[in-house]
C-alpha positions as CSV (number, residue, x, y, z in Angstrom):
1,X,78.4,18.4,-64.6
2,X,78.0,19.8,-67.8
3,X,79.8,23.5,-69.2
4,X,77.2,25.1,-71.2
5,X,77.3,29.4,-72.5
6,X,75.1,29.6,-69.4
7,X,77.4,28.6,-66.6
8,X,77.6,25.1,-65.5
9,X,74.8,22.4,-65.1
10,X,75.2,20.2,-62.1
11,X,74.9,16.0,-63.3
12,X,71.8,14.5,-61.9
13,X,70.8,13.8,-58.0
14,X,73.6,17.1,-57.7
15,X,72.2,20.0,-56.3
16,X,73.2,23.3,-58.3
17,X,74.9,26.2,-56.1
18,X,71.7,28.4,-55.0
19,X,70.0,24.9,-53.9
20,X,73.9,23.4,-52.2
21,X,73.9,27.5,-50.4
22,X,70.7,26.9,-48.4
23,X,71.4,24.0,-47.4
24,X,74.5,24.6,-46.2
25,X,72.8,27.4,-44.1
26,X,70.2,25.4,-42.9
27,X,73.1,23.0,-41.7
28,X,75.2,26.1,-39.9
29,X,71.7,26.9,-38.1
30,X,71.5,23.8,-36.7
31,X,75.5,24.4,-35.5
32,X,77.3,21.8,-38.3
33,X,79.2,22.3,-41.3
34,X,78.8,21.2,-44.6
35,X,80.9,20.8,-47.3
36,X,81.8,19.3,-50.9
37,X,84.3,17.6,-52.4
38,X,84.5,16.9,-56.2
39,X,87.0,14.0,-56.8
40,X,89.5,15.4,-59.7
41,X,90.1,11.9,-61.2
42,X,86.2,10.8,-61.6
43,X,84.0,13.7,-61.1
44,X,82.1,12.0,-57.9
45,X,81.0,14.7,-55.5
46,X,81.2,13.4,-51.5
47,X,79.7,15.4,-48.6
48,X,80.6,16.1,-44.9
49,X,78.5,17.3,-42.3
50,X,80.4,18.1,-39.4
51,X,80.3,19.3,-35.5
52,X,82.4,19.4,-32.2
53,X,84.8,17.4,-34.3
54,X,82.9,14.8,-35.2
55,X,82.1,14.2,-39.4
56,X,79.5,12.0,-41.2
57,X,79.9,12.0,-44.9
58,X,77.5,11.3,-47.6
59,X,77.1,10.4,-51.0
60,X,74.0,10.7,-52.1
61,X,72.0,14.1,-51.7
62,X,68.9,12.5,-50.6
63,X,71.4,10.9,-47.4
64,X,72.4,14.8,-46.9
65,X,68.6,16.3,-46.8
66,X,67.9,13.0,-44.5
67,X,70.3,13.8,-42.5
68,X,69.0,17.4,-42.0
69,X,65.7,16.3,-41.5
70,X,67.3,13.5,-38.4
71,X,68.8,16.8,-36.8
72,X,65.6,19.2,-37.1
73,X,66.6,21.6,-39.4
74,X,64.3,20.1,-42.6
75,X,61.3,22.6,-42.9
């Protein structure tokens, strides 16, 4: 991620925060969670989808949008 006067500019294959939102929505639609965690010590961003207590977590962005296409809520 880069810091720039506009705000911040998400690294490559990361989705920025608009594109991460709908997603996210598209995810509580189909009844999971998603979230995001940005590791502090080397900037790597990991993602959980999650339902009835049961997680599958991600690394790659393209494995999250696969995912949401496996579960029906891809358009």
């Amino acid at each position: 991620m880069t810091i720039t006067q506009h705000g911040a500019t998400p690294a490559p294959g990361v989705p920025d925060e608009k594109t991460f939102a709908t997603t996210a929505a598209k995810f509580a639609l189909r009844g999971h969670a998603l979230h995001r965690t940005v590791r502090a010590d080397d900037g790597r961003v990991t993602y959980t989808a999650s339902r009835w207590g049961q997680s599958r977590a991600f690394t790659a962005w393209h494995d999250v949008l696969g995912f949401l296409a496996q579960i029906g809520g891809a358009e």
